[in-house]
Structures are given as structure tokens and as C-alpha cells.
C-alpha positions in Angstrom: 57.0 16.8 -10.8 61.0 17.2 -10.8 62.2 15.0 -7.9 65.6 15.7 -6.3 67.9 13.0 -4.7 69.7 13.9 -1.6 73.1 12.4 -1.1 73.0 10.4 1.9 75.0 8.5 4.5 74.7 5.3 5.6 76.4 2.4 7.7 76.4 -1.3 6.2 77.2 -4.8 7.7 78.7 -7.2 4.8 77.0 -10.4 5.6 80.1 -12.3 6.3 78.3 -14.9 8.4 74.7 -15.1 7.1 73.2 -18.1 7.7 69.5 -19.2 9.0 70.4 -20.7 12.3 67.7 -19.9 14.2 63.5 -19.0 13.7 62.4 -15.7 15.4 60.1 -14.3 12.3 57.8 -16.0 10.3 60.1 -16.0 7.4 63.0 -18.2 8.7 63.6 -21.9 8.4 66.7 -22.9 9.5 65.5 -26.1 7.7 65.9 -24.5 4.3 69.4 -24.5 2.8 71.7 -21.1 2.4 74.0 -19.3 0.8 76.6 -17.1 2.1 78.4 -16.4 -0.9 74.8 -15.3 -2.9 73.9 -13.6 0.2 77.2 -11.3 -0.1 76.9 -10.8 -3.7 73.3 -9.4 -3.5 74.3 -7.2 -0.8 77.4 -6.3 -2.8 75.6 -5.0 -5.6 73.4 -2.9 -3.3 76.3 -1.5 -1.9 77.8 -1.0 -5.1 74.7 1.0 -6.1 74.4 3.5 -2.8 78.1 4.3 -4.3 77.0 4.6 -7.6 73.9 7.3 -6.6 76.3 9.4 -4.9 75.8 8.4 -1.2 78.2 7.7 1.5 79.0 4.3 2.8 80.4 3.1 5.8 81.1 -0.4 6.7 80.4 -1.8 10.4 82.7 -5.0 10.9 80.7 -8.0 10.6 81.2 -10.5 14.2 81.0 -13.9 14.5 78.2 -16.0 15.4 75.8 -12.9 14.6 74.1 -14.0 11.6 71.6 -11.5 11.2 74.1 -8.6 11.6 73.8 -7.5 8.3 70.1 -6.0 8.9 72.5 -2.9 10.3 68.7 -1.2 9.8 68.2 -2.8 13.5 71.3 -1.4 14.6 70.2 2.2 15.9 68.5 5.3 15.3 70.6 8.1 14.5 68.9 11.4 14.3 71.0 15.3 14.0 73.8 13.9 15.1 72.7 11.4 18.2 72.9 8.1 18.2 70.3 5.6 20.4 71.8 2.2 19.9 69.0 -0.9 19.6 68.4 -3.0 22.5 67.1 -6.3 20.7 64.1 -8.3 22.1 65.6 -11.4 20.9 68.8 -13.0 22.7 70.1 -13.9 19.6 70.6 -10.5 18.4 71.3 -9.0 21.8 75.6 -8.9 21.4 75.2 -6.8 18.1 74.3 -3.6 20.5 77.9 -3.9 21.5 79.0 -3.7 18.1 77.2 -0.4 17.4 78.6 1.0 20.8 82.0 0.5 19.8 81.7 1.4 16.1 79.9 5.1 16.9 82.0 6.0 20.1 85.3 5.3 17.7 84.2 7.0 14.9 83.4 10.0 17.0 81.6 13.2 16.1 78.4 12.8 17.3 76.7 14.9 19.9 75.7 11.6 22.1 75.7 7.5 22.0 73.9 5.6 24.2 71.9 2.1 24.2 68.5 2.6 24.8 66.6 1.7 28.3 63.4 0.3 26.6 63.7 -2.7 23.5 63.7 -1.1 20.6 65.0 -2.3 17.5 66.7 1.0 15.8 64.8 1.8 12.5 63.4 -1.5 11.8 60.7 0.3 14.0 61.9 4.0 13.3 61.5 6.0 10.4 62.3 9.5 9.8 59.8 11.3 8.0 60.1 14.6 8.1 60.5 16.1 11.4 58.9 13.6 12.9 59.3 9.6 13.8 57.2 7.0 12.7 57.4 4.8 15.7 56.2 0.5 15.1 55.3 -1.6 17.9 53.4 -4.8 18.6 56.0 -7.4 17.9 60.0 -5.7 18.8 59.6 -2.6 20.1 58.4 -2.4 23.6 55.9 1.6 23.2 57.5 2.9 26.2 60.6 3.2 24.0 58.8 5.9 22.0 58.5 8.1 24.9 62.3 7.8 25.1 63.0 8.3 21.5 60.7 11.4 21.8 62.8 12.9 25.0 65.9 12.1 23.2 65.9 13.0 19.8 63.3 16.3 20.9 61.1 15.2 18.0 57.9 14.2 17.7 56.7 10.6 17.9 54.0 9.1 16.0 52.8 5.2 17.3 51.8 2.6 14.6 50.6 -0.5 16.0 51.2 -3.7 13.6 49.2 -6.4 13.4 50.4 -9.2 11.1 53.5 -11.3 12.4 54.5 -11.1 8.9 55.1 -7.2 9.0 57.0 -7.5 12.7 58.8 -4.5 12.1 57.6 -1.0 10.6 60.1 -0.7 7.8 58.5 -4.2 6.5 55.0 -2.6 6.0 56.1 1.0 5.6 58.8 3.0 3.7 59.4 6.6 3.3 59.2 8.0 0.0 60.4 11.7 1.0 59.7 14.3 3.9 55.4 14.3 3.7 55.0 11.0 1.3 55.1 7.3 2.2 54.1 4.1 0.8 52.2 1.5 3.3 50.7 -2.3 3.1 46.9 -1.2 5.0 46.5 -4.9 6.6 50.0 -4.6 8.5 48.5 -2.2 10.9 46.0 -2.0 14.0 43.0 0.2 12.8 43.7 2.8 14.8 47.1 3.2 13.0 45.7 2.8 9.8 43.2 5.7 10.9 46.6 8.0 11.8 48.2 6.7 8.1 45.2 7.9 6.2 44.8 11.7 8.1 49.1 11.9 7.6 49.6 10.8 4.2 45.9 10.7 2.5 47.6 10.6 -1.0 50.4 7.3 0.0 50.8 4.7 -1.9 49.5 1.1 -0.8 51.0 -1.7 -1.3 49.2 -5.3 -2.7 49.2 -8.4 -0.6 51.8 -9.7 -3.1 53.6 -6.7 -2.9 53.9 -6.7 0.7 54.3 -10.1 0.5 58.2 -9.4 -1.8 59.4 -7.0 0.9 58.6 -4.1 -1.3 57.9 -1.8 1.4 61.6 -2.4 2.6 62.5 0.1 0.2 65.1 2.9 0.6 64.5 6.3 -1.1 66.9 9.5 -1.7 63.8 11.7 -2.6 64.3 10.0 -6.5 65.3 6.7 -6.6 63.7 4.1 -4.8 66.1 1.4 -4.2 63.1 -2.3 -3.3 63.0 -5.7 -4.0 62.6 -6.4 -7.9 59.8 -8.7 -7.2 57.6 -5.9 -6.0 56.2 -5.0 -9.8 53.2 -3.4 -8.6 54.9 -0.8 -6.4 57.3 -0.2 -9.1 55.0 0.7 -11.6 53.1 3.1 -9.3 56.5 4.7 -8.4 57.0 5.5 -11.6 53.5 6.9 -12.2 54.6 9.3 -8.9 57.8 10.5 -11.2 60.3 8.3 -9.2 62.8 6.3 -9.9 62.2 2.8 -8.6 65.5 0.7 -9.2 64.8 -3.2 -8.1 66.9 -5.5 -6.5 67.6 -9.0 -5.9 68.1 -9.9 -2.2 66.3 -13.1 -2.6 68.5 -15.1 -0.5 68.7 -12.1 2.5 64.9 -12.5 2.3 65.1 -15.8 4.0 66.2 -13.9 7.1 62.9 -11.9 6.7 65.2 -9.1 5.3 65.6 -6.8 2.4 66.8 -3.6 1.2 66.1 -0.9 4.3 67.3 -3.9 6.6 70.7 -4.0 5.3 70.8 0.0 5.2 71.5 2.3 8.5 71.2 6.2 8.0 73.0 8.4 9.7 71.8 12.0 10.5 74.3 14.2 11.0 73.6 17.4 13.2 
């Protein structure tokens, strides 16, 4: 089948203070060394790339003592036009919300910003696909948040419970490929969920252990390309067999963070 990208839009944090300072996912040791200048190269070419695909990028200062502030991904949701800014489970995240306040209500055109009442982390746990949300929960987001996200963005919401500490956000288990298809790693979620994945999307793609394992479900797609971790061979080559165009990356040192591609990318929705 002919697949059609779709220009897209999308705010960016350059990692200007990565570092692994603290532990609050399985993935971080602050005992391991970094590197902040390989960490902004990686996420320079990614940037580079969005730019070179046609889409629209923004840049969010970077604040100190924020580390993880280049997973903009946590940021918010923003959805036709309204913004609902993250409210972080973790204290050592919690100042970033600010940053996203300030950045939307200066930019201006949007229909409304506010923070949200219920811990949510924006669309680590959010994904649009569709017209409706694919909501996580079980490690960040607290499930009375998707009641508010459904009453604020006038969309449904559908729950997915996950399971595996690894996988503590959805867009680390999950990625949406285009409007009705997704890609998904089966163990990441409660049964139940996996029960509402297979009835939704009976033709996804699953991801292997090792797969999963790469971050190459932290993928960002523009309906062709498929922008995921370079690591992630076995998703590639079944991308490919869809008619995509998988395009891998290296963020092997933002991966210490427990991030990847979709963390360091924010979409916004215009109206």
C-alpha cells in the first residue's frame, strides 16, 4: 500500500543538562558514567531529521538542574488546539510543569493551557490514535487523570494498564503507526489491556522481548517513516514488510535515562 506522511509539529528540549543524577526507572544508574556532549549530538541528529522530513520544530529552553527535560514527550498533551500540561509523580521532575506553562501561555494560540489536577505524565502515557486516546497507567499516571483528559479534550479515552516496571510509561511498550494501526510489546500490559489491544488493532505489530527491550516501541511515525531506535532490527524489518519507512537512530546514551525517540518528541495539535 501507498503510505502518505503528514507534516507535523512538534516541541523539543536540547539536552543541555543531561546527566543520570538520580534512579526513578529501572533503566538509570547514576553510578554509570555520562555524556552530555554524545547525548546532544544524538538528539541533534534527530532534530536534524524531523527538519529534513518536512516537519516543524520548536525548541522549549532547556532549565537547569532538570536533567531529564529533554523527554519533552512527558511535557503535556496537546490535542486541537488545548494544551494539559503534565503533573509529574516524581519530585525530581515536578519544576519542568512550570516550564511548559510558561512556554504555551507565551507562544499563544491555543484555545486553553492548564496543568492538570490528577498526575499524569503528558504522552509518555498518552497517545493519539485516531480520535481517540490511548491512556497508560500503573506506574505515572494516576487513572483518574483519564477521566480528566476525556472531559477536557471531549475525546474518548481508552485505559491500558502496564505491568512490567520496565515499560513504566505507554509510549515505551506502545507506538502509533497511523490513525487505526499500532505496534505493541504483549508482556508490558495487564491482560485485560492486552484483551482491549487485540479487539482494537487485531492486525498490530508485536514487538520481541529484545525489541522491547531497545526502546523500539518509542518510535515516532508521520504515517511513512518511522523514526525508532536502530537497535530494534526486528521491528524494522516488519515495518518494512507493512510498506513503511522505518529510519533508525542512535540515542544510546539518552537510553540510559530510560529514554528514546518519542520521549525527546512533543506533538502539537493544532485546532
Amino acid at each position: 500500500m501507498l503510505r502518505t506522511a503528514t507534516p507535523r509539529h512538534y516541541l523539543m528540549v536540547r539536552p543541555t543538562y543531561f546527566d543520570v543524577e538520580y534512579s526513578i526507572n529501572p533503566w538509570m544508574d547514576p553510578g554509570k558514567p555520562t555524556s552530555t556532549e554524545l547525548a546532544i549530538a544524538q538528539w541533534g541528529w534527530l532534530h536534524d531529521l524531523y527538519a529534513d522530513l518536512g516537519h516543524r520544530v520548536e525548541l522549549l529552553d532547556p532549565r537547569p538542574g532538570l536533567p531529564d527535560m529533554v523527554f519533552a514527550a512527558n511535557g503535556a498533551t496537546v490535542l486541537d488546539g488545548r494544551v494539559l500540561v503534565a503533573r509529574f509523580r516524581y519530585t525530581q521532575r515536578t519544576a519542568e510543569a512550570a516550564a511548559y506553562l510558561d512556554w504555551f501561555a507565551a507562544r499563544g494560540g491555543y484555545a486553553e493551557v492548564r496543568q492538570a489536577q490528577w498526575v499524569n505524565e503528558g504522552e509518555g502515557d498518552y497517545l493519539v490514535a485516531g480520535g481517540r486516546l490511548l491512556a497508560g497507567t500503573g506506574f505515572r499516571t494516576n487513572p483518574r487523570a483519564h477521566d480528566e483528559s476525556a472531559a477536557y479534550f471531549g475525546v474518548p479515552v481508552t485505559g491500558l494498564t502496564l505491568v512490567d516496571p520496565r515499560y513504566y510509561h505507554l509510549d515505551t511498550a506502545l507506538a502509533v503507526l497511523d490513525a487505526d494501526e499500532v505496534m505493541y510489546y504483549p508482556p508490558a500490559f495487564a491482560p485485560e489491556s492486552l484483551e482491549v489491544l487485540r479487539s482494537l488493532y487485531p492486525d498490530a505489530i508485536t514487538a520481541s522481548d529484545e525489541d522491547a527491550a531497545a526502546f523500539g516501541l518509542n518510535a515516532v511515525s508521520d504515517g511513512r517513516h518511522v523514526v525508532l531506535p536502530q537497535a530494534a532490527t526486528g521491528l524494522i524489518a516488519q515495518l518494512r514488510e507493512r510498506d513503511f519507512e522505518p529510519i533508525g537512530a542512535d540515542v544510546s546514551e539518552l537510553l540510559k535515562a530510560g529514554g528514546s525517540v518519542k520521549c525527546c518528541t512533543l506533538e502539537l495539535r493544532h485546532a
